[in-house]
N, C-alpha and C positions, 0 to 999 in steps of 0.2 A: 535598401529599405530599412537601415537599423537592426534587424535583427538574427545577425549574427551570433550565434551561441558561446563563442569566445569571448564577448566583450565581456571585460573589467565593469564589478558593481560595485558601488558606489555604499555608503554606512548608512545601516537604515536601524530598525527600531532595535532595543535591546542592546546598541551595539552591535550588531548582523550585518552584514552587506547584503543588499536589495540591487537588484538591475536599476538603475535608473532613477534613484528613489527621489521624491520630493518630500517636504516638511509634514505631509496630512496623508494619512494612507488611504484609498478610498475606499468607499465604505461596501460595494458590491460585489468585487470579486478579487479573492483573495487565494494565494497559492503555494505551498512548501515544495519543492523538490529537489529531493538526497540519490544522491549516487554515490557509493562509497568501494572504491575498486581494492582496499586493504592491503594498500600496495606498501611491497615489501615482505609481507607474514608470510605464514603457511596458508594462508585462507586467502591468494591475492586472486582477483577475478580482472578483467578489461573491459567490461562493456558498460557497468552502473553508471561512471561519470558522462560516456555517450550518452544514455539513455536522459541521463536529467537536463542534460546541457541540449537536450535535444528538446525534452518536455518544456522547457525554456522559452523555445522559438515557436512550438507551435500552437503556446496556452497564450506567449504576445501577437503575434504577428497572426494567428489565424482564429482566435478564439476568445478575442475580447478582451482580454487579462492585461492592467498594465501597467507596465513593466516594474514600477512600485510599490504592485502587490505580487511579485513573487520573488520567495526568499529562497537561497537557491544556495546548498550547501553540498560540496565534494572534497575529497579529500588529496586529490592530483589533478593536473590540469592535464590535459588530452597529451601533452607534451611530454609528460613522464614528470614531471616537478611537480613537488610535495607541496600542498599547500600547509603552509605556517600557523602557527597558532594565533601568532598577531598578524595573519597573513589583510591587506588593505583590500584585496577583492570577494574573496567567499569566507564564509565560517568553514572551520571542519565538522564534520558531522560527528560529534561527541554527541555521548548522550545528555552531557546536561544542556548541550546548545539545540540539541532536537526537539528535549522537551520544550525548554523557551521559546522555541521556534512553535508549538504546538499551542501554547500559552497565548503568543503574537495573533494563531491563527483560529482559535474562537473568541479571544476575547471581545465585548463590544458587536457582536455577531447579532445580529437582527433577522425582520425578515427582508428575505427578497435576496440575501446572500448568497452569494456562487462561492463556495469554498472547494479546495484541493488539496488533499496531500496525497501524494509522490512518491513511494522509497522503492528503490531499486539496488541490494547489494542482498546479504548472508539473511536468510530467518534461522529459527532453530525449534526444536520444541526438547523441552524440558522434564525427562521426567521422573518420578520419585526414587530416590533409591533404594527407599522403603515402601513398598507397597501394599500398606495398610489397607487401602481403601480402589478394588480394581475399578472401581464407575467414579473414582472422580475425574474430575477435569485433567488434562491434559494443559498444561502452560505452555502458549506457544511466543515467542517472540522475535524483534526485530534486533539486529547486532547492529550497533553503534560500529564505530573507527575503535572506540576502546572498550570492545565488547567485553575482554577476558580481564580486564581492572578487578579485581575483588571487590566485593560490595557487602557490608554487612547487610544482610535483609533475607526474607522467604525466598529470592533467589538472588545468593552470592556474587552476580557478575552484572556490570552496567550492561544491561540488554534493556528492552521496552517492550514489555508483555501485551497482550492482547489487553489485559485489565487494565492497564497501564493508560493503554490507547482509549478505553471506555469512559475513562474519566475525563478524559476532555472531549468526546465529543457527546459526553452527557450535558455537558455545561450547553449547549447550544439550542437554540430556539423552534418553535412552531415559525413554521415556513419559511426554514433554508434550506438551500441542497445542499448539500454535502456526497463528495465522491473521491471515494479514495481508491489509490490505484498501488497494488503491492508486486513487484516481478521479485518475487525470492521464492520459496520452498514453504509452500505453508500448507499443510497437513489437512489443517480442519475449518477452522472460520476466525478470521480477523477482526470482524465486525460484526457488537452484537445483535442481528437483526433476525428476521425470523423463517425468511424463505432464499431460496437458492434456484438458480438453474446451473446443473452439470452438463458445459456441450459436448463432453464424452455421450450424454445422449440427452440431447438439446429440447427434446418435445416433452419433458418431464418438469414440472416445477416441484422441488421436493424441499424439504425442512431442511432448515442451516441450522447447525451444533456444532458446537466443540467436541474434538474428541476427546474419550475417556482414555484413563491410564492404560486399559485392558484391550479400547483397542487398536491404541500407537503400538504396543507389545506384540499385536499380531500381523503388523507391517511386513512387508519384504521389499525395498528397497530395489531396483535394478538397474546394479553400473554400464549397463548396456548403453542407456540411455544417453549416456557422455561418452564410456570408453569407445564407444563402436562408431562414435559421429567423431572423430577424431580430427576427421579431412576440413571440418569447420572450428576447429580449436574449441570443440563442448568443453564445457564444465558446470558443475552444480551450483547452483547456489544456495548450495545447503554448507555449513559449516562442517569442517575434514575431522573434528571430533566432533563429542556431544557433551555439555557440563550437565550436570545432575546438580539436584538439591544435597545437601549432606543432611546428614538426621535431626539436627541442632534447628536446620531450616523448616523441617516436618513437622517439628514439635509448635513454633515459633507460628507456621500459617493454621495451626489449631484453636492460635487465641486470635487471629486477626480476621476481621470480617470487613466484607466489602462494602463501601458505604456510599457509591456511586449509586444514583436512581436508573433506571433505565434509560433507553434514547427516547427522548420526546416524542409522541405519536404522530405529530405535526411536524418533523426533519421528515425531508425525503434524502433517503439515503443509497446512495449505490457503491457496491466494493467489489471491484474487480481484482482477480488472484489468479497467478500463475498457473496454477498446479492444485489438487486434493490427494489424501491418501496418501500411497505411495510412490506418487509420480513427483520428477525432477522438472524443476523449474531452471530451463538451459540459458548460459551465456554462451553467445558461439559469434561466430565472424561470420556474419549475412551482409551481400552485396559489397564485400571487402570492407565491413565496419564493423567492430567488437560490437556486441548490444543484445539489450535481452530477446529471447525468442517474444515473449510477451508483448513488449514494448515495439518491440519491431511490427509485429500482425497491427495493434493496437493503432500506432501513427500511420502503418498503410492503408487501413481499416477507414480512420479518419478524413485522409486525404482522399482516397477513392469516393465519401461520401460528403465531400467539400464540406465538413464539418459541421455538418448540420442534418441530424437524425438520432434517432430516439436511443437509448442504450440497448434494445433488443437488438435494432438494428445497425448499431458498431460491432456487438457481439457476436451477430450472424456472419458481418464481414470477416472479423476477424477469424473466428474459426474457420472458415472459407480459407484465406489465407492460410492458415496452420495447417491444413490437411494438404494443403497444395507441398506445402516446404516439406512437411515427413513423406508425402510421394517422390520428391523430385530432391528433396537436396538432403534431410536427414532420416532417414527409414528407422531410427530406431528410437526416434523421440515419442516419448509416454505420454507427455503432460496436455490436460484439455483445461481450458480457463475456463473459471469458475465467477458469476454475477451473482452476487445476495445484496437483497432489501430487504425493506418492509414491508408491512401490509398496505402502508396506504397513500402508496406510489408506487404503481406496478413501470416497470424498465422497456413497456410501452405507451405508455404515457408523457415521458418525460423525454426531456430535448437535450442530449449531452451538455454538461456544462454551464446550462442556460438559465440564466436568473429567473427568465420566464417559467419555470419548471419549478420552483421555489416551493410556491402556495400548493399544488395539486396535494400533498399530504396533508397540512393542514386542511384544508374546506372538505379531503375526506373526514378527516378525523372529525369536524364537525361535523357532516352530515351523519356519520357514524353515534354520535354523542347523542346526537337530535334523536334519532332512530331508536335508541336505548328507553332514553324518558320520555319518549311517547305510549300514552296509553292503552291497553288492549283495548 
């Protein structure tokens, strides 16, 4: 059927290899996804490059996506080989090729747009060394291939902050979807939007926030989580240190102010996340294949519901799935996936993936609008 997750793509925009790509990208649905296994380092994981080259097959071959709108970047081939920097089939996931890649994927973004980003390898969260202020933000971000580069800036290392990510998907329009999907370690909220369900306890919709400095501080991490699931090759994917701002950097985000608008009230947006707090977002060997615990429920989740159902209803699966695997294969795994949106695309309303699902925020947002300026 063509889609095979190992095939060689082809040079697409930017310079980037695309699956398949042809001279006009189309204009409907559009797709990023990074697996970055850090092979070689002290931080090497095995299952991100599964994971994407997997998200590959099942955003073409079962979910409408094609195959010239996804751009598809890792940094090893399943094989153990390096991919190259002038490598002819994938980019590496560098962070300046991620950003470009993120640039590719709002730019030109209209309505009616199915958009995707993808990442699957290390998050990290950031926090001050100097603790001047215990309620501010918490910086959390995503780790490139060459996370630990020095960077002159508010933070010193090529990483791509939660902010980072806001600014381009501020750029984008009333009535697209947009759904981003994160299998790393992330704390507190990726995506700035304004409600959350925890399927740690699934019958609550509660507010999405970043965490503050004061309360990542009062975390307690447990290596249980990986060290004790041994027998499925766990590991974190969280980064084996943590960088910190130095003080220079403290002083430095004092004078900088954020100059991104908010997300459009008319994007319906959906971000699904590993893990909150201080639970571990696991890579481990399920069904004899390296791959995120996440991603793995997520594509079973999918397939069990022939890909066609609303994002409550992946979500419902998929934690289905994930309390089956900590009964039955790893007992000591922590992490509950986390869904945040907006207000005005609730995650039953909308059809995974589906351009059809586009509009439902926008014609809220109008009828919202409308409601406001009518008169008592």
């Amino acid at each position: 059927d063509g889609c095979g997750a190992g095939e060689a793509a082809a040079s697409g925009p930017h310079g980037f290899g695309v699956q398949g790509c042809t001279d006009e990208m189309p204009a409907k649905r559009k797709a990023i996804c990074i697996g970055i296994n850090y092979a070689g380092s002290d931080a090497e994981l095995r299952g991100p490059v599964n994971d994407a080259l997997r998200w590959v097959d099942v955003l073409t071959c079962s979910l409408g996506f094609p195959r010239e709108g996804v751009l598809t970047m890792i940094d090893e081939y399943p094989s153990g080989e390096l991919v190259a920097e002038d490598d002819p089939n994938y980019p590496r996931p560098t962070q300046e090729n991620i950003l470009e890649g993120l640039d590719w994927l709002v730019q030109d973004a209209s309505e009616g747009d199915s958009l995707v980003f993808v990442f699957s390898g290390h998050a990290v969260q950031i926090p001050d060394t100097i603790a001047m202020d215990s309620d501010a933000r918490l910086d959390e971000a995503l780790c490139p291939v060459d996370w630990d580069a020095f960077e002159w800036g508010v933070v010193p290392y090529r990483v791509i902050t939660d902010e980072v990510l806001h600014q381009y998907f501020a750029r984008l329009p009333s009535g697209a979807l947009l759904t981003v999907v994160i299998d790393s370690c992330i704390a507190g909220s990726a995506v700035r939007v304004p409600l959350r369900i925890n399927f740690e306890y699934p019958d609550r919709e509660m507010e999405n926030h970043s965490l503050t400095q004061a309360e990542y501080q009062d975390l307690a991490f447990d290596c249980d989580a990986w060290l004790r699931n041994a027998h499925v090759n766990a590991l974190p994917r969280r980064l084996p240190r943590q960088p910190s701002k130095p003080l220079w950097s403290k002083f430095a985000q004092m004078f900088t102010k954020e100059t991104a608008p908010p997300l459009n009230e008319g994007l319906a947006v959906f971000c699904l996340t590993a893990c909150s707090g201080s639970q571990t977002a696991l890579d481990a060997s399920l069904e004899g294949i390296a791959q995120g615990c996440m991603s793995y429920c997520l594509q079973q989740a999918l397939e069990l519901l022939n890909y066609r159902c609303t994002y409550l209803e992946l979500c419902e699966a998929m934690d289905h799935i994930a309390r089956n695997l900590r009964k039955e294969v790893m007992p000591y795994m922590d992490q509950f996936f986390q869904l945040s949106y907006g207000k005005n695309a609730g995650p039953d309303e909308c059809l995974v993936f589906d351009p059809g699902s586009a509009f439902v925020a926008k014609d809220k947002a109008k009828r919202r609008r409308g409601q406001r300026r009518r008169p008592a």
